[in-house]
C-alpha positions, -999 to 999 in steps of 0.1 A, spaced: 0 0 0 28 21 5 40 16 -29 6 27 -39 8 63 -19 39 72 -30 32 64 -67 0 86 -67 20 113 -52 47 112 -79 16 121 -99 -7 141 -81 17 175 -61 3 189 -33 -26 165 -23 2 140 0 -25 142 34 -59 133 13 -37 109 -10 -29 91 23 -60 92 39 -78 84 3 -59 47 5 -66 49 41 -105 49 31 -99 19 6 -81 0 29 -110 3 57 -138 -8 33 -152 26 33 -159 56 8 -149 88 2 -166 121 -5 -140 144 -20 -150 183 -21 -132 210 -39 -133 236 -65 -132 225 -102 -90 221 -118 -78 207 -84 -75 166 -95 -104 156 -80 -110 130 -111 -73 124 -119 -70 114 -78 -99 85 -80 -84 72 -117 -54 75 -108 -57 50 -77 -82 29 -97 -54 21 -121 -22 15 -96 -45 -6 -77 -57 -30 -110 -95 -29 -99 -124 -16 -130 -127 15 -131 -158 34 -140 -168 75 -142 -203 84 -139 -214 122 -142 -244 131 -123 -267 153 -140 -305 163 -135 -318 140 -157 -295 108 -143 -322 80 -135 -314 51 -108 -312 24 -140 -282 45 -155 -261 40 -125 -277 2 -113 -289 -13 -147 -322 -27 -160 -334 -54 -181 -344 -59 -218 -369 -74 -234 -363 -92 -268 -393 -91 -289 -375 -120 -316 -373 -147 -291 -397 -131 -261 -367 -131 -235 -350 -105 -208 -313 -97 -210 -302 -78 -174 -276 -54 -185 -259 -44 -156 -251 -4 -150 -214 12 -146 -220 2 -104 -204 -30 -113 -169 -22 -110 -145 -17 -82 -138 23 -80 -165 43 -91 -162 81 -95 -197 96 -87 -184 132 -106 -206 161 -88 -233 138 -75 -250 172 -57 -263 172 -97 -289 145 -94 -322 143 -75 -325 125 -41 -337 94 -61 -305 88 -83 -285 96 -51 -304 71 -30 -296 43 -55 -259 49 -55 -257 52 -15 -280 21 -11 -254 2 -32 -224 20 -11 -243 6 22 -255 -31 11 -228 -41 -15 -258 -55 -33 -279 -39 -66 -315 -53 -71 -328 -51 -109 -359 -59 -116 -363 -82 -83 -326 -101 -90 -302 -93 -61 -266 -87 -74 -236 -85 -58 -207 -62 -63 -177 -68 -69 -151 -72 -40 -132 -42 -32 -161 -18 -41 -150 16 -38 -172 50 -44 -150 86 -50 -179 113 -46 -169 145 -55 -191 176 -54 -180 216 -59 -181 236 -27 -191 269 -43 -217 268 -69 -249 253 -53 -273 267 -84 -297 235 -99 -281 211 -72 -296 189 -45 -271 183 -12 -273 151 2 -292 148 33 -272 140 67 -287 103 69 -267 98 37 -234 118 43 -230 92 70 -226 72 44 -196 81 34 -166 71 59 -144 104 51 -149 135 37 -120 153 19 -114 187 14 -91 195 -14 -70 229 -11 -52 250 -32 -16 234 -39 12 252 -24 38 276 -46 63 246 -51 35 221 -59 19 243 -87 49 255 -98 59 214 -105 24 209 -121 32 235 -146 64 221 -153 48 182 -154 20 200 -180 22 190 -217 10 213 -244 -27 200 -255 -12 190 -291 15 167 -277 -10 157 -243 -10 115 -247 -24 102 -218 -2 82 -195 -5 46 -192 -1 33 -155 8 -2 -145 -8 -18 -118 8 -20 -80 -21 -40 -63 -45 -66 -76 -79 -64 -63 -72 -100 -46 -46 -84 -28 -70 -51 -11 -92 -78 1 -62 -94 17 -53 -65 32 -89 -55 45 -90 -87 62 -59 -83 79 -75 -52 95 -92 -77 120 -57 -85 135 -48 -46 142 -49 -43 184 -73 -14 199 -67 -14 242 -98 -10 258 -85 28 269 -91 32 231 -123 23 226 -133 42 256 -114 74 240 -132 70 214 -167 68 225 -161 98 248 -153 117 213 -184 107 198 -205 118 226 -193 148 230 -200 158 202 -239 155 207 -230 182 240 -217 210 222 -241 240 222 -230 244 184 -239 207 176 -277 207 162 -267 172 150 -244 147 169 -219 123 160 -239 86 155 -225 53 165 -218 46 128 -193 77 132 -177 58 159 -175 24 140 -158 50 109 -130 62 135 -123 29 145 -120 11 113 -99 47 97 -75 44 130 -69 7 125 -64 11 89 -40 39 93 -23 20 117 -15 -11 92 -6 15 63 21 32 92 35 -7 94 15 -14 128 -4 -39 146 -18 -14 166 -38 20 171 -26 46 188 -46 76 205 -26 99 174 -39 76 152 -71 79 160 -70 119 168 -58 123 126 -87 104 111 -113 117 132 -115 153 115 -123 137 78 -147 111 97 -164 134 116 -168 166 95 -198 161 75 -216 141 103 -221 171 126 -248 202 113 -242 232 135 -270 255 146 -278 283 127 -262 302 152 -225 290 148 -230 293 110 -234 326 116 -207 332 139 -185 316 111 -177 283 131 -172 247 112 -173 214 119 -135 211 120 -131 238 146 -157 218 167 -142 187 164 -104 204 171 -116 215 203 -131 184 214 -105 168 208 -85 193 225 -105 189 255 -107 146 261 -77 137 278 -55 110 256 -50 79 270 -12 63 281 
């Protein structure tokens, strides 16, 4: 796996925190929601780890008028010999980019997040199930919320991170000019694989054999719930947000070459597994507050555990 980061970062300047934590997602059976404004990799990021890893990859770009067949598939009927034929949707494949999913109405989004939850499709009363690692890369644009429909909170919990893309620093965009190829001479790079997707759902399973002390757990639950007491917090932390931390910490753990979490561990992941599970009162919007400040400073104020 680290073979796989530090390929995608020879390729993508800038991003080496969300690259890390992107393969952290992977590794912990989970799915990303990647947020940022438009030219910042956000599609290059998700193909670039579908093809180091060797899984199918698949791009599907969510507009108005997407229906829950285009993304699951539906069944034909052939009038010659009075047959069906299931043809099976672009779900079936191991990273999927869902490009601007905010596009599509609650319906379309519902049929992509049921999939993300249950591993299963159902066309036409057949139960299907995806392929093993399944990975969704959700991406939607921060600023321009004109003809869109945000997901509600009971489906952002979905989602096991949520990653906020910056701006690149001076020396990264200076080395992404340099990398750029004039559009006449652009041919588009072919990657070999790193991984197979045999070998992701080797290393999932070996996430069972990373160590949490009971202190941990505890530490962990005592995040969670405070989350529900702030004052600012319309909208707790669930125990699926829990479940998230744990699963992130132990998979961070194995990428860092451990059989064990640690409370740092566990203190790194929690602000992408957290953020778009809390909604602030109206009150802290105003005030300019955010889920990551709430989550910094209850953090800040839970004692670690030695």
């Amino acid at each position: 796996m680290n073979e796989l980061i530090q390929s995608m970062e020879q390729r993508l300047f800038g991003q080496k925190l969300n690259i890390r934590l992107l393969v952290t997602a992977l590794l912990a059976g989970g799915h990303v929601l990647l947020e940022g404004v438009p030219g910042l990799g956000k599609t290059k990021m998700a193909r670039t780890l579908a093809e180091l890893s060797g899984g199918d990859y698949r791009r599907i770009q969510f507009t108005p008028d997407l229906m829950p067949g285009d993304i699951t598939g539906s069944v034909i009927y052939h009038m010659q010999d009075h047959s069906f034929t299931t043809i099976k949707g672009p779900i079936f494949t191991n990273v999927l980019l869902a490009d601007e999913i905010n596009r599509s109405g609650p319906k379309t989004q519902a049929a992509l997040l049921e999939a993300m939850e249950e591993r299963q499709v159902t066309i036409q009363g057949n139960t299907y199930k995806l392929p093993n690692p399944f990975f969704v890369v959700a991406t939607q644009n921060p600023v321009e919320y004109e003809g869109t429909y945000p997901l509600p909170e009971a489906q952002l919990d979905r989602f096991l991170f949520k990653l906020v893309l910056d701006y690149p620093g001076e020396e990264a965009e200076v080395e992404i000019l340099r990398r750029h190829v004039s559009f006449g001479q652009h041919q588009e790079e072919s990657l070999e694989a790193i991984l197979t997707p045999e070998r992701i759902t080797e290393l999932q399973r070996r996430l069972s054999d990373v160590v949490v002390e009971e202190s941990l757990y505890n530490y962990i639950a005592t995040i969670i719930r405070k989350t529900r007491e702030s004052k600012r917090v319309q909208l707790g932390a669930s125990p699926r947000a829990g479940i998230a931390v744990l699963m992130a910490s132990k998979a961070w753990a194995l990428l860092d070459g451990r059989t064990y979490v640690t409370p740092d561990d566990i203190k790194l992941v929690a602000r992408p597994a957290l953020r778009h599970r809390l909604l602030l009162t109206p009150q802290a919007e105003l005030e300019g507050g955010t889920s990551d400040h709430i989550i910094q400073e209850t953090l800040g104020s839970i004692p670690v555990p030695r």
